[in-house]
KOLMAR-335337 format. One record per residue (C-alpha): residue number from 1; residue in three letters; z, x, y. Coordinates in Angstrom, 3 decimals, decimal comma. Each point is the difference from the previous one (the first is absolute). Layout:
<sites>
+------+------+----------+----------+----------+
| resi | resn |       c3 |       c1 |       c2 |
+------+------+----------+----------+----------+
|  NUM |  ALA |        Z |        X |        Y |
...
+------+------+----------+----------+----------+
</sites>
This chain:
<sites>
+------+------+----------+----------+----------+
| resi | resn |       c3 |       c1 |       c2 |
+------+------+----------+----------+----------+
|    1 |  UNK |    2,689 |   -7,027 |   -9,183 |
|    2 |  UNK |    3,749 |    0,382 |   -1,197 |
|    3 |  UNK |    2,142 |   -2,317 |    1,418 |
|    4 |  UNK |    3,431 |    1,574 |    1,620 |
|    5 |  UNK |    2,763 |   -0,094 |   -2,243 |
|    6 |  UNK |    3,462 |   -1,351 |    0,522 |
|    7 |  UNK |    1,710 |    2,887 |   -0,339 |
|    8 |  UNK |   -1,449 |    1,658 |    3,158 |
|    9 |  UNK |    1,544 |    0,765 |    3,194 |
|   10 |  UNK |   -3,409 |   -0,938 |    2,261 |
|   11 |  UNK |    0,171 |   -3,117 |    2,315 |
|   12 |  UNK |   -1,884 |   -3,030 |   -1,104 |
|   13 |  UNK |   -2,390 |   -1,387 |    3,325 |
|   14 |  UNK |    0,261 |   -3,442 |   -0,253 |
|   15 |  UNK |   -3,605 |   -1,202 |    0,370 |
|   16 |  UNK |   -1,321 |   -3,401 |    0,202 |
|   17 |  UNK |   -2,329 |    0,045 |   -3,233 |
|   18 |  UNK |    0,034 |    1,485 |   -2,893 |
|   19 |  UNK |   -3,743 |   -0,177 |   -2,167 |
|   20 |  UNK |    0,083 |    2,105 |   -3,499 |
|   21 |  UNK |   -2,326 |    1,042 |   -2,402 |
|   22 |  UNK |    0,606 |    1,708 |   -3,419 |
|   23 |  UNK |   -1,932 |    3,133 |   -0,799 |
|   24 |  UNK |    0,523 |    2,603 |   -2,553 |
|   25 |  UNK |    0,183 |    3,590 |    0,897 |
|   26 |  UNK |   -2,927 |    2,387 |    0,009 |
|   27 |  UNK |   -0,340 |    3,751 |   -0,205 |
|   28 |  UNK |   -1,820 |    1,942 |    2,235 |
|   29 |  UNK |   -3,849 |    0,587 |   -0,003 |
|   30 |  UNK |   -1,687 |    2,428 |    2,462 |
|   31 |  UNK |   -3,256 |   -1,714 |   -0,475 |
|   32 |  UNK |   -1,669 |   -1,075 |    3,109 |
|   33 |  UNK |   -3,268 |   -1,466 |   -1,384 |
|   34 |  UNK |    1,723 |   -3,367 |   -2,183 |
|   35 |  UNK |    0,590 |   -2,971 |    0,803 |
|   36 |  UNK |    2,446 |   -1,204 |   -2,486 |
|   37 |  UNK |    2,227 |    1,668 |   -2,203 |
|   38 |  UNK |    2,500 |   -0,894 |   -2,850 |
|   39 |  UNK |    3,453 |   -0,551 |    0,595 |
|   40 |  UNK |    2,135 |    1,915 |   -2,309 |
|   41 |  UNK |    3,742 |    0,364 |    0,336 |
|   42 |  UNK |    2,167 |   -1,587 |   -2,561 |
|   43 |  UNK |    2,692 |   -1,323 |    2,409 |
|   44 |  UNK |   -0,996 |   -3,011 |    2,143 |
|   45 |  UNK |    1,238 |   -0,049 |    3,690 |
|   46 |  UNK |   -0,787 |   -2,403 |    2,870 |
|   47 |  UNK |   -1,730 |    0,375 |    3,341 |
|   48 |  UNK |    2,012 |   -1,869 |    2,320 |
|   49 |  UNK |   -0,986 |   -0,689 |    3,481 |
|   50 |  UNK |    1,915 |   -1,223 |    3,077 |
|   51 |  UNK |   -1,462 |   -1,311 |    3,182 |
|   52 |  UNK |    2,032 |    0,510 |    3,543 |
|   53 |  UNK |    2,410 |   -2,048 |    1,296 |
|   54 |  UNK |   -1,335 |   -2,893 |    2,121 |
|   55 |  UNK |   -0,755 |    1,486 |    3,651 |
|   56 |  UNK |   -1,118 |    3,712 |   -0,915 |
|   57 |  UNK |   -3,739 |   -0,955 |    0,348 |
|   58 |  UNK |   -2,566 |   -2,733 |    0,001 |
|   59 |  UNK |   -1,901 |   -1,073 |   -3,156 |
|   60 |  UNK |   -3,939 |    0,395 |   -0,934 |
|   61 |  UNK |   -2,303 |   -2,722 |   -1,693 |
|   62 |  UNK |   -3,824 |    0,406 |   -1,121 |
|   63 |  UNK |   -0,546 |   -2,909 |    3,308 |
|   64 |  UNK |    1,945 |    2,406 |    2,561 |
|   65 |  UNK |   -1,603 |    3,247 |   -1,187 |
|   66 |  UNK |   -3,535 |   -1,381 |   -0,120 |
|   67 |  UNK |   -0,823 |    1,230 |   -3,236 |
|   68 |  UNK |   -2,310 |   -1,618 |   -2,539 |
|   69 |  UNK |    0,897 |   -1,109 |   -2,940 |
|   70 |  UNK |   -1,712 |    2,824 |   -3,072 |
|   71 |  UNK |    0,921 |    0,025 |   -3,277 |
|   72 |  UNK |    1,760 |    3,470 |   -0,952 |
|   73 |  UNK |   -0,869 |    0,083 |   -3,451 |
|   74 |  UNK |   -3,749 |    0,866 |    0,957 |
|   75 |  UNK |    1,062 |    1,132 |    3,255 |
|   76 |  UNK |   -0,034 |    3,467 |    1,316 |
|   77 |  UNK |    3,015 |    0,920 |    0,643 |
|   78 |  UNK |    1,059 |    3,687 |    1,030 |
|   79 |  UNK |    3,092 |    1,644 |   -0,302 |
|   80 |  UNK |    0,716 |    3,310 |    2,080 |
|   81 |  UNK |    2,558 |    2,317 |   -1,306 |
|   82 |  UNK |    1,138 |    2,798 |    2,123 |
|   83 |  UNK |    1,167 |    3,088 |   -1,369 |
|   84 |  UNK |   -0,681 |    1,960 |   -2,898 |
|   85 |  UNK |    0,889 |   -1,320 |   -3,102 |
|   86 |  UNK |    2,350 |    3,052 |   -0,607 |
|   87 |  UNK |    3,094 |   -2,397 |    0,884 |
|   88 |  UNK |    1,485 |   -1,870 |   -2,292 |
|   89 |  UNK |    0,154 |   -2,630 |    2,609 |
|   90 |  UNK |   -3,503 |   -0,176 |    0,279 |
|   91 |  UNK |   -1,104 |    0,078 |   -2,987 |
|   92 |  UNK |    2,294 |   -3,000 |   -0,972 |
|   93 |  UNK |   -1,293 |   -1,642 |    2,833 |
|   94 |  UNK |   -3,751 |    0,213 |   -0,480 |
|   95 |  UNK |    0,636 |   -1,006 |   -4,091 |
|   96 |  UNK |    2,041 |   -3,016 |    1,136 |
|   97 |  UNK |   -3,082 |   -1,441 |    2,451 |
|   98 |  UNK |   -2,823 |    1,166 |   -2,916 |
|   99 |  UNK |    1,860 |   -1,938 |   -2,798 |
|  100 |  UNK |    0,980 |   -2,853 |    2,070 |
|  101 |  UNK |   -4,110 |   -0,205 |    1,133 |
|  102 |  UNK |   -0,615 |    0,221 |   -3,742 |
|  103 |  UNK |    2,826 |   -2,306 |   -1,082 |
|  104 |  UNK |   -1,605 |   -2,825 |    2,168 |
|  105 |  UNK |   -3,498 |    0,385 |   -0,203 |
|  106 |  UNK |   -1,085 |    1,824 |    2,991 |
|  107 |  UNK |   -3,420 |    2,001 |   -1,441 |
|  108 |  UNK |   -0,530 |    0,969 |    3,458 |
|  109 |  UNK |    2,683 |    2,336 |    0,853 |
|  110 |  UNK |   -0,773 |    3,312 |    1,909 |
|  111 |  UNK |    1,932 |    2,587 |    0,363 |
|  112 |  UNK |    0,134 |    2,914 |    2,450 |
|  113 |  UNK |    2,490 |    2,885 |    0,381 |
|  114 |  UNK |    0,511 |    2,008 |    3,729 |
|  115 |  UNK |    1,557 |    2,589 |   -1,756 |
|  116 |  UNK |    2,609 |    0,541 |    2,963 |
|  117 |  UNK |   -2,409 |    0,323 |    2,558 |
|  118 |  UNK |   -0,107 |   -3,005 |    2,288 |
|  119 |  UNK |   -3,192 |    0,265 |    1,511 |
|  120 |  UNK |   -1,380 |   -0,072 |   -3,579 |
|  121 |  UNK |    2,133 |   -2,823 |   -0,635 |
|  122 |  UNK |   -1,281 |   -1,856 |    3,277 |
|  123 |  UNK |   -4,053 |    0,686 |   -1,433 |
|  124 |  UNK |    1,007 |   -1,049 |   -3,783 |
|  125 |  UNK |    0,823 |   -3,691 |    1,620 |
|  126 |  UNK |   -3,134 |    0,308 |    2,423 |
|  127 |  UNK |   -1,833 |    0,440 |   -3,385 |
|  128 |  UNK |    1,955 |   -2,529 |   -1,372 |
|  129 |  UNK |   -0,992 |   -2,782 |    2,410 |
|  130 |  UNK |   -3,817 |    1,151 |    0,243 |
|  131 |  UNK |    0,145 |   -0,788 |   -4,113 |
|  132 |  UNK |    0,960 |   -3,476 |    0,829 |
|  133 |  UNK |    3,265 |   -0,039 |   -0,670 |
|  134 |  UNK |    1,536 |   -3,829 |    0,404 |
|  135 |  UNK |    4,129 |    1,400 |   -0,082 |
|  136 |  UNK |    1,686 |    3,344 |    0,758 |
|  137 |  UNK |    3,097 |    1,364 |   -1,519 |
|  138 |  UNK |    0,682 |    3,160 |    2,052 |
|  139 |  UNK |    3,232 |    2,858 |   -0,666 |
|  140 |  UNK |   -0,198 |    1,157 |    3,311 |
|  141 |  UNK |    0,251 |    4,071 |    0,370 |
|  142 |  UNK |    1,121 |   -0,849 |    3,743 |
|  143 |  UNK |    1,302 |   -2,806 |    1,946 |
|  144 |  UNK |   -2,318 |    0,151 |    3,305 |
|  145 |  UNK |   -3,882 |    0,929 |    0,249 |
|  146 |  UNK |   -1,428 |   -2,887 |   -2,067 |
|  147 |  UNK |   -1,633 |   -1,432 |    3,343 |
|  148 |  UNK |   -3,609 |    0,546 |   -1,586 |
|  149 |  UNK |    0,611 |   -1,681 |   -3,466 |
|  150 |  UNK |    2,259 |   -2,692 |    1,831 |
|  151 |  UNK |   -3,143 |   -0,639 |    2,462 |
|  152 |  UNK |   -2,668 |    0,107 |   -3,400 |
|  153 |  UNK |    2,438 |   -2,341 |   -2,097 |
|  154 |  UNK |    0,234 |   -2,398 |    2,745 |
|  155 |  UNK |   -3,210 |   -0,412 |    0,665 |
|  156 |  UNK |   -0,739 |   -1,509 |   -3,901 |
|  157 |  UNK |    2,987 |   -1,362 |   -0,101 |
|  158 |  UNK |    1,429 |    2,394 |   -2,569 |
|  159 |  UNK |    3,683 |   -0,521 |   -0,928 |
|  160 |  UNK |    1,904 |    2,891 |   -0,125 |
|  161 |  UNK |    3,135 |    0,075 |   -2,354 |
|  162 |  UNK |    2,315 |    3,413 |    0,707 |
|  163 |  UNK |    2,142 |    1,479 |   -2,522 |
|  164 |  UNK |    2,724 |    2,884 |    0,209 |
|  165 |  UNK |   -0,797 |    0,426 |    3,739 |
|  166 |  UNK |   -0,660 |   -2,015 |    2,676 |
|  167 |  UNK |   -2,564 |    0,047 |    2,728 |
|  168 |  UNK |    0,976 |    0,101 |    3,734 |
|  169 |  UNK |   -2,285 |   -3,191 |    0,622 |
|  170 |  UNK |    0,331 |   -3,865 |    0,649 |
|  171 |  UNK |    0,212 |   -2,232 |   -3,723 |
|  172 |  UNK |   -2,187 |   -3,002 |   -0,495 |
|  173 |  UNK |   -2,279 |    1,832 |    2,485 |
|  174 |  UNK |   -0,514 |    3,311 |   -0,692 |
|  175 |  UNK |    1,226 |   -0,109 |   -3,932 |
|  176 |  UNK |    1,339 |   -2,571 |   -1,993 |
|  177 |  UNK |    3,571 |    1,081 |   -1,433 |
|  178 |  UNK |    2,103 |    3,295 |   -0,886 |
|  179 |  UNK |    1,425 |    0,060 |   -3,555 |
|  180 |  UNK |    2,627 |    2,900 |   -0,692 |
|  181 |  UNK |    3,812 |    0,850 |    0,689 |
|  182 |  UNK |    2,594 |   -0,600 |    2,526 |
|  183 |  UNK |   -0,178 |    4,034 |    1,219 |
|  184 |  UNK |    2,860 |   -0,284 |    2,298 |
|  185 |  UNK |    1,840 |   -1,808 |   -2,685 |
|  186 |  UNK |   -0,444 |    3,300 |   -2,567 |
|  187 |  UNK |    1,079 |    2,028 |    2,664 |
|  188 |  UNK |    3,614 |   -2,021 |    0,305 |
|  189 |  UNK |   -0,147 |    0,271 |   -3,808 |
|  190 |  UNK |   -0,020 |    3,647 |    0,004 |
|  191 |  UNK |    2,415 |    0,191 |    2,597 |
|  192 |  UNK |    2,252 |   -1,835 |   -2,005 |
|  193 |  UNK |   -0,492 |    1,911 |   -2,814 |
|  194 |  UNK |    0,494 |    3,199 |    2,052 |
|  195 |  UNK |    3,501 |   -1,015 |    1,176 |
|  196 |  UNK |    1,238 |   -0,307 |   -3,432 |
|  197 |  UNK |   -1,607 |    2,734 |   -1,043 |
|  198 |  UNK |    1,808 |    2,047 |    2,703 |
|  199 |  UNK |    3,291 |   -1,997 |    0,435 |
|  200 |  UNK |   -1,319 |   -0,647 |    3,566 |
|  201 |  UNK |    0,182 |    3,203 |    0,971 |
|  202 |  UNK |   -2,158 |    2,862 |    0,498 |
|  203 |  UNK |   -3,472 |    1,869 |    1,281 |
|  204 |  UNK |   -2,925 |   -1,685 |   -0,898 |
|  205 |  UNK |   -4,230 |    1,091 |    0,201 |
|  206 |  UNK |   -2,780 |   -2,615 |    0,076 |
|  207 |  UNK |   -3,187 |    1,137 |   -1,391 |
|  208 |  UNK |   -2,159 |   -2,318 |    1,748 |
|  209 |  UNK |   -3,388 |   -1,513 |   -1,122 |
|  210 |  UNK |   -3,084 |    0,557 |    1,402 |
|  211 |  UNK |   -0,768 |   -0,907 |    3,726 |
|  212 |  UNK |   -1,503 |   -3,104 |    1,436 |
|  213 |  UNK |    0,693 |   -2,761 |   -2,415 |
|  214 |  UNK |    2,564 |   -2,592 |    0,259 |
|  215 |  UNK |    1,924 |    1,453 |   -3,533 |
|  216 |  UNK |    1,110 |    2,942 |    1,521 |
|  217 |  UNK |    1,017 |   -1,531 |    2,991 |
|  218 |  UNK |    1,763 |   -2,706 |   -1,536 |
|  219 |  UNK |    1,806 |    1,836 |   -3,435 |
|  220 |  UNK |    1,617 |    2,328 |    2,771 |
|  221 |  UNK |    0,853 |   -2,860 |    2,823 |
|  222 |  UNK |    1,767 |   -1,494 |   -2,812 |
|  223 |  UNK |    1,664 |    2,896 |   -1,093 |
|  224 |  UNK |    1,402 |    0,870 |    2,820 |
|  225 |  UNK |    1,508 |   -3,393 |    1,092 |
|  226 |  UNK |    1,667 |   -0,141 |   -2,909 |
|  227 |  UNK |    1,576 |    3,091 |   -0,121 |
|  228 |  UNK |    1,237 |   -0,737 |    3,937 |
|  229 |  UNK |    1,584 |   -2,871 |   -0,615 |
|  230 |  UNK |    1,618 |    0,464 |   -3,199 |
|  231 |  UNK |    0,086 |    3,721 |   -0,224 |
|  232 |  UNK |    0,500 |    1,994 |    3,537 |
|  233 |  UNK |    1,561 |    2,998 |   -2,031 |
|  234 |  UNK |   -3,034 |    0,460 |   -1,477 |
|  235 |  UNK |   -1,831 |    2,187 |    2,010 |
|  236 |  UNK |   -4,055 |    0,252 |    0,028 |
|  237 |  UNK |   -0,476 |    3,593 |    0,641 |
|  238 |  UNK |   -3,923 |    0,601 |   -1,216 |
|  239 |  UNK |   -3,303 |   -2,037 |   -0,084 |
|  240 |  UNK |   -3,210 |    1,049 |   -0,657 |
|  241 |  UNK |   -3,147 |   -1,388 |   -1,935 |
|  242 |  UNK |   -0,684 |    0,976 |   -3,495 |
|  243 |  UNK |   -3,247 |   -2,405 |    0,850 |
|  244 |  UNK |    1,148 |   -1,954 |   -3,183 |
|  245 |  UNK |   -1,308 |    2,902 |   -2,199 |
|  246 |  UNK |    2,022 |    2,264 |   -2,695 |
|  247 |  UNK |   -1,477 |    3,468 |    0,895 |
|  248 |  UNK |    0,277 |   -0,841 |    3,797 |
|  249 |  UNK |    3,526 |   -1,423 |   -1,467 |
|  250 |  UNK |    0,961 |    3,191 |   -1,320 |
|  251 |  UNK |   -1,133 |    2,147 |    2,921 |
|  252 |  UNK |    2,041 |   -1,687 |    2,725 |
|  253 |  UNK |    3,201 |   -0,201 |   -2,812 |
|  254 |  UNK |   -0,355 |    3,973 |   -0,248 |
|  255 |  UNK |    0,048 |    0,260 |    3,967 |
|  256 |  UNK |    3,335 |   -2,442 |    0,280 |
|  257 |  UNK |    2,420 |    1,964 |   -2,666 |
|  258 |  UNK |   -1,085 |    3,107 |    2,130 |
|  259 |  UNK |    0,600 |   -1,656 |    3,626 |
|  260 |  UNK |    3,055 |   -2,428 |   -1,258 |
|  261 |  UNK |    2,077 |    1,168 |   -2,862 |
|  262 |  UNK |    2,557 |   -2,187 |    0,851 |
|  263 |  UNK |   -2,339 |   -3,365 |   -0,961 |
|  264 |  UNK |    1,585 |   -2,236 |   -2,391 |
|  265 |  UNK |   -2,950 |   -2,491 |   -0,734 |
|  266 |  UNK |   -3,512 |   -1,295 |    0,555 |
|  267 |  UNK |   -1,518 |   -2,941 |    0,725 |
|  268 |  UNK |   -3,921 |    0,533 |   -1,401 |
|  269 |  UNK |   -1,927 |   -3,126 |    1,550 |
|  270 |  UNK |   -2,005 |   -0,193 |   -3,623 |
|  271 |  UNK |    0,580 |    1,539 |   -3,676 |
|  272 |  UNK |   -2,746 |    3,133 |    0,647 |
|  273 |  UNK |    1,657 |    1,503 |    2,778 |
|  274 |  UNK |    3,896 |   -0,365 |   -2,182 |
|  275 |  UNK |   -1,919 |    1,414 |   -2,543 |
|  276 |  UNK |   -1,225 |    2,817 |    1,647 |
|  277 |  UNK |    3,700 |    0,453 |    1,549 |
|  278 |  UNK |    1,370 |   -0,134 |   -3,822 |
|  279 |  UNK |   -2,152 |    3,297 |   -0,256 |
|  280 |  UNK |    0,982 |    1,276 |    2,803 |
|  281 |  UNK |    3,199 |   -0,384 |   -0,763 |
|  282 |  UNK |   -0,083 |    1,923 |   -3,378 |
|  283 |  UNK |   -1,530 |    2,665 |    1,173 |
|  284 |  UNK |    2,565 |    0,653 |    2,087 |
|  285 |  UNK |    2,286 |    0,139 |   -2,647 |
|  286 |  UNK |    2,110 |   -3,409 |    0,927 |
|  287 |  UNK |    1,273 |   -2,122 |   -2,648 |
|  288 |  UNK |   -0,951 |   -3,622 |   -1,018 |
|  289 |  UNK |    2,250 |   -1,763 |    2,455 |
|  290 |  UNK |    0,886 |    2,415 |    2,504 |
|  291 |  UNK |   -2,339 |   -1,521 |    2,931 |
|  292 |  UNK |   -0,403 |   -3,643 |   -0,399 |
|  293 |  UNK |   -3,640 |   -1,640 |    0,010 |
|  294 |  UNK |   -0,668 |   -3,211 |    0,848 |
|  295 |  UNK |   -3,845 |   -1,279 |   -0,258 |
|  296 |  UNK |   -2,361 |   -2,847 |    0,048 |
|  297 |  UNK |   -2,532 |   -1,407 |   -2,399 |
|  298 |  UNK |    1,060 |    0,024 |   -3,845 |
|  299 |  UNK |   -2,224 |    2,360 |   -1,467 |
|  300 |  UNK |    0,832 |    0,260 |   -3,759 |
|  301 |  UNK |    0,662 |    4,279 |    1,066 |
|  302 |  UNK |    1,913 |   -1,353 |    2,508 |
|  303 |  UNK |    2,201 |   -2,170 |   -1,682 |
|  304 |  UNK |    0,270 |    3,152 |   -2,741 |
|  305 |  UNK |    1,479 |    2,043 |    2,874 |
|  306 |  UNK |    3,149 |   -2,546 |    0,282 |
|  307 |  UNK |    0,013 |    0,300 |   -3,964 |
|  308 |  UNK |   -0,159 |    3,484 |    0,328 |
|  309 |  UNK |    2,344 |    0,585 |    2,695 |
|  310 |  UNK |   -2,043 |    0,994 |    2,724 |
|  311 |  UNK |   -0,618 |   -3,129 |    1,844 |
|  312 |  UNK |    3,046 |   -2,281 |    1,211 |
|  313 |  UNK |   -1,813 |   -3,128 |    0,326 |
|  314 |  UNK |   -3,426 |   -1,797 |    0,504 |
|  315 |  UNK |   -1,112 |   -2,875 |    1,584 |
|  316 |  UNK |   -2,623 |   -1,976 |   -1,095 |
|  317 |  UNK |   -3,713 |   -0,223 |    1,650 |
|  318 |  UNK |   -2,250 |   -2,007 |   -2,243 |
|  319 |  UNK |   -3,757 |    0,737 |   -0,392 |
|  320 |  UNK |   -0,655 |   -2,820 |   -2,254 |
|  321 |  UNK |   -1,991 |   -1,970 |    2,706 |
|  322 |  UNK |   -3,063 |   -1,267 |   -1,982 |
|  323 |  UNK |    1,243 |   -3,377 |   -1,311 |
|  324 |  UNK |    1,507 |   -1,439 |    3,779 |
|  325 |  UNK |   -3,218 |    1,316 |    1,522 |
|  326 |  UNK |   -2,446 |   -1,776 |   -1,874 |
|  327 |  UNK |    2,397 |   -2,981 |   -0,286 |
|  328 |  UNK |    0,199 |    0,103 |    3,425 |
|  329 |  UNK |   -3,821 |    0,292 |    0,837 |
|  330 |  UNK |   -0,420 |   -3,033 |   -2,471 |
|  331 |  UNK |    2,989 |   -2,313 |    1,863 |
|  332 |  UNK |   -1,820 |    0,970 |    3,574 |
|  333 |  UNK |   -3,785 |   -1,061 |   -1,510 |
|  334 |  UNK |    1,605 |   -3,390 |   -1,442 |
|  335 |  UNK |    1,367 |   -0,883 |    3,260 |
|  336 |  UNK |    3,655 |    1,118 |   -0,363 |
|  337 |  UNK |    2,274 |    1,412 |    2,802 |
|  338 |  UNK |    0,237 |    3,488 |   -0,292 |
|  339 |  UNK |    2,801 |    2,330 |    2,048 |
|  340 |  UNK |   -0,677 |    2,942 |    1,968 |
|  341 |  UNK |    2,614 |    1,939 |   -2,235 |
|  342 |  UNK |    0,247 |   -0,110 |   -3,786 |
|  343 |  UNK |    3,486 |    2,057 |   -0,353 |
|  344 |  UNK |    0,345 |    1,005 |   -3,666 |
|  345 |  UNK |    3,272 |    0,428 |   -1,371 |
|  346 |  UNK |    1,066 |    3,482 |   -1,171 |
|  347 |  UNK |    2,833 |    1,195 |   -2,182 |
|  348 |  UNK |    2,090 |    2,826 |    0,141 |
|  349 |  UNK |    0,479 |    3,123 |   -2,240 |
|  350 |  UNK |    3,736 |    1,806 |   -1,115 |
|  351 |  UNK |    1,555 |    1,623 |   -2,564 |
|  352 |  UNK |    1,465 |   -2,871 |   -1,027 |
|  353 |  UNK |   -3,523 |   -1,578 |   -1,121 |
|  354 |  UNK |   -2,378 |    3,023 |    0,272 |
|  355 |  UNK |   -0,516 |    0,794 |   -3,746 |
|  356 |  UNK |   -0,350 |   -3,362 |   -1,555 |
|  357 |  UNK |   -2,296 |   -0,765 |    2,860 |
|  358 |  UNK |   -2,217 |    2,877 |   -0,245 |
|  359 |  UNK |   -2,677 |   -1,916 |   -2,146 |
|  360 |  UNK |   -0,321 |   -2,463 |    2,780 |
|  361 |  UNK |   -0,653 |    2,899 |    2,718 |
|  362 |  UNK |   -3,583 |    0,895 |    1,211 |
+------+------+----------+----------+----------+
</sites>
């Protein structure tokens, strides 16, 4: 994980503890069938996490939960990716949790894949469980209809560790912890990103994220906030979901230059969907520049984009979850408090640090 730099304009959360751990930088494998990988990029970065403020939830131990003590290095433990590993996102994600598993020693690591179908994803973590596995680390596709594995899970005593997404259920009873960003926080980020790129003025789309998970819903609450309290000139005159794809990206960019010529930016809620727009864009002859875009993520295309011209800004969502998930299963089976929110830190992307810091993209 990169930590944010000084030079940014993002708030800092002040947080009440601060745990890192140094990992180097991988590439990106779309291998679903190993356990462990090699790490490979030159520059090292750390993974720094951040635990809420005191008050914003209670804390989990082994005791509480009821689990049993297992060893995770001869363990089964099952990790359940969501979408197809056609995102960059993804597929950054899923290398980070195989080469942490082989890092530390875990020969027992299975993996499954819902390739964007939930009700696949719900039976791959059925399967999961029936193969005896001791720990979950789930990417949700969707916030709400986990009742069945919640219900399995509890029953063995199964801790559930959440990452990227969270899941619309009770922690210490019905999972263990969620591990990803402050959403609402990126979506302030972009706001303020979007006022400078606009002078605070202006017509602005949202090309929202897919439906019925707490991302969408959170990027764009935060978003909007922002812009209405430090921003009411800027006026949010379009939204509709690009289902955090490029094509589908593309497709609803094509449909807004038709219905609102007058648009002066957009706020994509990942790097796909700006991506997507970027074509859009060019096929409609605009220049680099000419509509502003404003995304989330830090894709290494992405971050090309602001190089290029194309893309205003990026904020940071970081897929490198492997290393705080398995740290964090190991704290919970020594005894250790654990939090019901593991809040990574993310940095922010600009064309004041996009080309030296394109190596360090995913």
């Amino acid at each position: 994980m990169k930590v944010p730099q000084g030079s940014h304009a993002g708030r800092t959360t002040v947080l009440a503890s601060l745990v890192s751990l140094s990992i180097v930088l991988t590439g990106c494998s779309k291998s679903e069938d190993s356990s462990g990988g090699d790490s490979g990029n030159a520059q090292g970065q750390q993974q720094v996490a951040q635990t809420p403020a005191a008050g914003t939830g209670p804390s989990c131990t082994l005791t509480k939960f009821g689990a049993t003590k297992f060893d995770p290095k001869t363990a089964v433990v099952g990790f359940s990716q969501s979408e197809k590993e056609a995102n960059p996102f993804r597929i950054a994600e899923t290398k980070s949790i195989k080469d942490e598993a082989g890092k530390q020693g875990v020969s027992g690591l299975k993996s499954t894949n819902g390739q964007s179908l939930f009700n696949k994803q719900i039976s791959d973590v059925q399967q999961l469980i029936a193969q005896g596995a001791k720990a979950l680390v789930i990417a949700p596709l969707n916030s709400d209809g986990w009742e069945p594995v919640l219900q399995q899970a509890a029953g063995k005593k199964i801790p559930i560790i959440t990452v990227d997404r969270k899941i619309n259920a009770t922690a210490c009873k019905d999972y263990l912890t969620f591990i990803g960003s402050d959403f609402t926080e990126q979506g302030r980020r972009a706001a303020d990103q979007m006022i400078k790129a606009l002078g605070g003025k202006g017509k602005v789309a949202i090309l929202l994220g897919a439906s019925g998970n707490n991302v969408t819903t959170e990027r764009t609450d935060g978003f909007k906030k922002e812009i209405a309290a430090k921003a009411p000139n800027i006026k949010i005159t379009f939204e509709q979901t690009g289902e955090f794809a490029r094509e589908k990206g593309q497709q609803v960019t094509e449909q807004l230059i038709q219905s609102n010529p007058d648009v002066n930016a957009i706020y994509a809620e990942n790097d796909e969907m700006a991506l997507g727009a970027v074509t859009a864009l060019k096929g409609a002859g605009k220049k680099p520049g000419q509509i502003k875009i404003v995304s989330v993520d830090g894709t290494r295309n992405a971050v090309q984009g602001i190089v290029d011209g194309w893309i205003y800004a990026v904020v940071e969502s970081n897929p490198r979850f492997g290393p705080l998930a398995f740290q964090t299963l190991q704290k919970f089976l020594a005894g250790e408090s654990i939090p019901e929110k593991i809040i990574i830190s993310d940095r922010e992307y600009d064309s004041g640090n996009a080309k030296q810091s394109l190596s360090g993209a995913y």
